[in-house]
C-alpha positions in Angstrom: -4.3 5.7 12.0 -5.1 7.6 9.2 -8.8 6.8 7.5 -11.8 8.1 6.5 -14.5 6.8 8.8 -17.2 7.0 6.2 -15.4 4.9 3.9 -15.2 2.6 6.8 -18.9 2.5 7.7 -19.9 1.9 3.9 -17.3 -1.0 3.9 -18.6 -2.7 7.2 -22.1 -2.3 6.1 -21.6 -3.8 2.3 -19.6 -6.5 4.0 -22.8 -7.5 6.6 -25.8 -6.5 5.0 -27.9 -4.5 7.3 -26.8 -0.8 9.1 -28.0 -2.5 12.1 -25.2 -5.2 12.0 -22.7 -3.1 10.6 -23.7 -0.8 13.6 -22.8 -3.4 16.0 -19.9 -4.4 14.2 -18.5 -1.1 14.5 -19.9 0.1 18.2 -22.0 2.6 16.8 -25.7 3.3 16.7 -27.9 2.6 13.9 -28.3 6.5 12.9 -25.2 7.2 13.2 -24.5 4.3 10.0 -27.3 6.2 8.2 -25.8 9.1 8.6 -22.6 8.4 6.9 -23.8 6.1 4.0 -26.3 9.2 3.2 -23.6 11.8 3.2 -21.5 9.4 0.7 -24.5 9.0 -1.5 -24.7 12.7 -1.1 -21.3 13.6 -1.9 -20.9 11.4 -5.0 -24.4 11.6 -6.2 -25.4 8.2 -6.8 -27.3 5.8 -4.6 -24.7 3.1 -3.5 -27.2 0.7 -1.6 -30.8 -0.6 -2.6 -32.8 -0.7 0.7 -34.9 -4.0 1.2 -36.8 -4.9 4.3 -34.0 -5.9 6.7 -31.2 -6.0 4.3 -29.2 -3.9 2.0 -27.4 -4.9 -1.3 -25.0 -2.7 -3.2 -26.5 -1.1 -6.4 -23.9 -1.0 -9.4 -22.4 2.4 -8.8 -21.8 0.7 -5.2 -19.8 -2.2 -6.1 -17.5 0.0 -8.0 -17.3 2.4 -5.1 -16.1 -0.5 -2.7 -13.4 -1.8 -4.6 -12.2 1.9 -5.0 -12.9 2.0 -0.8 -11.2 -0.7 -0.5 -8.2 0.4 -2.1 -8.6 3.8 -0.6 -8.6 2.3 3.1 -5.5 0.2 1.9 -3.5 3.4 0.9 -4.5 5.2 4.2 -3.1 1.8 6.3 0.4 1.9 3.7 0.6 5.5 4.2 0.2 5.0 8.2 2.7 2.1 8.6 5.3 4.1 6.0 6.0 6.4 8.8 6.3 3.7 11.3 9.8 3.6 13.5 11.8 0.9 12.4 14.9 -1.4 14.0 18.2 0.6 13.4 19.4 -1.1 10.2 21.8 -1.3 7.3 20.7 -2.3 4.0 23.5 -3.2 1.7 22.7 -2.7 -1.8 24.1 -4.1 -5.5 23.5 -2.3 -8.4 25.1 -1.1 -11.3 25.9 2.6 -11.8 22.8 3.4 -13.5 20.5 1.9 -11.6 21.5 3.1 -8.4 21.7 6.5 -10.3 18.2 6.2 -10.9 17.3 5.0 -7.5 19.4 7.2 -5.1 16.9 10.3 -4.9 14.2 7.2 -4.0 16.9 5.4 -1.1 17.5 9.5 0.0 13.8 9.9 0.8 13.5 7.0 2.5 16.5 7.5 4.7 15.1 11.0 5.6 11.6 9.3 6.2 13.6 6.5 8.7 16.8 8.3 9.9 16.9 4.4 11.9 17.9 3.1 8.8 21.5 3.3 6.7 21.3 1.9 2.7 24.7 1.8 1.8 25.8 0.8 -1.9 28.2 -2.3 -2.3 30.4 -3.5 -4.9 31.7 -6.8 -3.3 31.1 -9.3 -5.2 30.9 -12.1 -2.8 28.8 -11.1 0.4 25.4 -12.6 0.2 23.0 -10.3 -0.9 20.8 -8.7 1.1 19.0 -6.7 -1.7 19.7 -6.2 -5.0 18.7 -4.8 -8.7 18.7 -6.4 -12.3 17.0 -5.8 -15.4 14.8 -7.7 -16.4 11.4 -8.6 -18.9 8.3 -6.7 -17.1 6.3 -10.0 -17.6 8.7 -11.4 -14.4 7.3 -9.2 -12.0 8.9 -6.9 -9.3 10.2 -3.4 -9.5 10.4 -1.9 -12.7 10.8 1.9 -13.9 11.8 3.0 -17.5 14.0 5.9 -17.6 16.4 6.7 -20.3 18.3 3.3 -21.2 16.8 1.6 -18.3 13.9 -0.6 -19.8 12.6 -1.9 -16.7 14.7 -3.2 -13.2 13.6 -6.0 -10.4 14.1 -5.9 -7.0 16.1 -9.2 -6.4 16.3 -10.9 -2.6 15.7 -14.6 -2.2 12.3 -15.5 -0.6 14.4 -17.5 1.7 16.7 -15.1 2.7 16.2 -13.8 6.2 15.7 -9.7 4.7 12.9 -10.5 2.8 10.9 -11.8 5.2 11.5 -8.3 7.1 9.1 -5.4 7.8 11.8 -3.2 6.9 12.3 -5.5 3.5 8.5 -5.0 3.0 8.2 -1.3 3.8 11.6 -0.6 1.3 10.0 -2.5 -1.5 6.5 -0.9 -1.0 8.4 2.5 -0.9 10.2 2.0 -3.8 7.2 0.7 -6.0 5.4 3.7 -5.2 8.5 6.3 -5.7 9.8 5.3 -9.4 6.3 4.2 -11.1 
């Protein structure tokens, strides 16, 4: 998995406390937890922890580091899991002509990135759909892009339909989101 173990260390050790627990927490030694919260103090120049007797607390410049290692550490784990084999599928999809215009270069990527998986356009009206697109005001949530006369789009499966409670379904959406914003 794809991470940067220093961002990891600072996490565990804003998360316990101490660089001794964090040390255990992570099967490392004491030093070695030094070590890396030092080098990221080094490399961004600001102190991220006050020191007490037996304890650490994160300094202002810290908390703002962690939520930004947080996310950091949650991009490396997306990033990892994009590129994760996937059950042979076939995605059928409903949009209108513009939309899936607008989407195809995004739904060619993926399919290059997971050969495993077909996404196929559909215009039948009556199969129940597995995935589908609709414009729509931003304040509902979802997908949304704005491209020439496309204001903004959603991604539309029921919650209670079998595909969106998929990896795949999860993974496509997250790929998507990332692609066309």
């Amino acid at each position: 998995m794809l991470e940067d173990f220093r961002l990891k260390v600072f996490i565990t050790v804003a998360a316990e406390g101490s660089f001794t627990k964090a040390a255990s927490v992570l099967n490392i030694s004491q030093p070695a937890v030094s070590q890396n919260v030092s080098e990221l103090e080094r490399v961004t120049g600001v102190r991220l922890f006050d020191r007490l007797r037996g304890e650490v607390k994160l300094t202002e410049q810290g908390r703002v580091f962690l939520s930004q290692a947080d996310r950091i550490l949650a991009d490396y784990r997306s990033l990892s899991h994009m590129f994760s084999p996937l059950d042979t599928a076939t995605v059928r999809i409903k949009a209108s002509d513009e939309i899936y215009a607008f989407l195809s270069g995004s739904f060619e990527l993926f399919m290059t990135i997971h050969p495993e998986v077909a996404i196929v356009r559909s215009e039948d009206e009556d199969f129940d759909l597995a995935f589908g697109f609709t414009r729509a005001p931003r304040e509902m949530g979802g997908i949304s892009a704005t491209h020439n006369v496309i204001s903004s789009m959603y991604l539309v499966c029921s919650p209670s339909d079998s595909f969106a409670q998929t990896e795949l379904f999860a993974m496509l959406r997250g790929f998507l989101a990332d692609t066309i914003s």
